[in-house]
N, C-alpha and C positions, 0 to 999 in steps of 0.2 A: 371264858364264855363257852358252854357248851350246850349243842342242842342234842334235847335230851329225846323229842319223840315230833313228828310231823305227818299230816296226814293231805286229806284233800284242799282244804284251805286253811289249815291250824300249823303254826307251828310253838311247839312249846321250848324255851330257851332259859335256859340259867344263869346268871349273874353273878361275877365275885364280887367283892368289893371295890370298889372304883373304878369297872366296869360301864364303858358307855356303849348302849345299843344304838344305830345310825337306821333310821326304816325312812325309805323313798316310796313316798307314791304319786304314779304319773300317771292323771286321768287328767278331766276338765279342769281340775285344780292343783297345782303342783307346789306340795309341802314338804316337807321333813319332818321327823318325827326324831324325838331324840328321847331317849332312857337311859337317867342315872340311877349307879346304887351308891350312893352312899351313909355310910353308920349308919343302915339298914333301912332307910330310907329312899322310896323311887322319885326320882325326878322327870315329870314328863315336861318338852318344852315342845312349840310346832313352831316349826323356822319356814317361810314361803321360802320355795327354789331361788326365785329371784332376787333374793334378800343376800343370802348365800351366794348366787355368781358376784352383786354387786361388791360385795364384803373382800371375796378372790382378788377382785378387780384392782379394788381399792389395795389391795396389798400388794398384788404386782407393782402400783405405782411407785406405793412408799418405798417397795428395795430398790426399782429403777431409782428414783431420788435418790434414795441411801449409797448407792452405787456410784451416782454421777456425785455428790458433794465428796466420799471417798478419794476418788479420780481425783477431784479438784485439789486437796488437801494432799496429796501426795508431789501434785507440781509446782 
């Protein structure tokens, strides 16, 4: 990924292939913005922030889980 030129509120950026761009915007409404490239094709998807921390969450839990049945199966 390289940015190629930016100005007052533009920025213009490059993509390789399988390259994901990650854009956060934090106003009244709090989204994500994701861009793929792939086999030349852009992938735009908007993930809500909240969707995202709950998803984090949710994954701490499962390694804590995976961790304690580990533990258990070891004694």
């Amino acid at each position: 990924m390289k940015q190629i030129k930016e100005t007052n509120k533009k920025t213009t950026i490059l993509l390789e292939e399988g390259e994901i761009l990650e854009i956060v915007v934090l106003k009244r409404k709090q989204h994500k913005l994701v861009v793929k490239y792939h086999n030349g094709v852009l992938f735009i998807d908007e993930i809500p922030i909240q969707e995202i921390e709950q998803l984090q969450e949710e994954k701490k839990a499962i390694w804590a889980m995976q961790e304690y049945l580990d533990k258990n199966e070891e004694e």
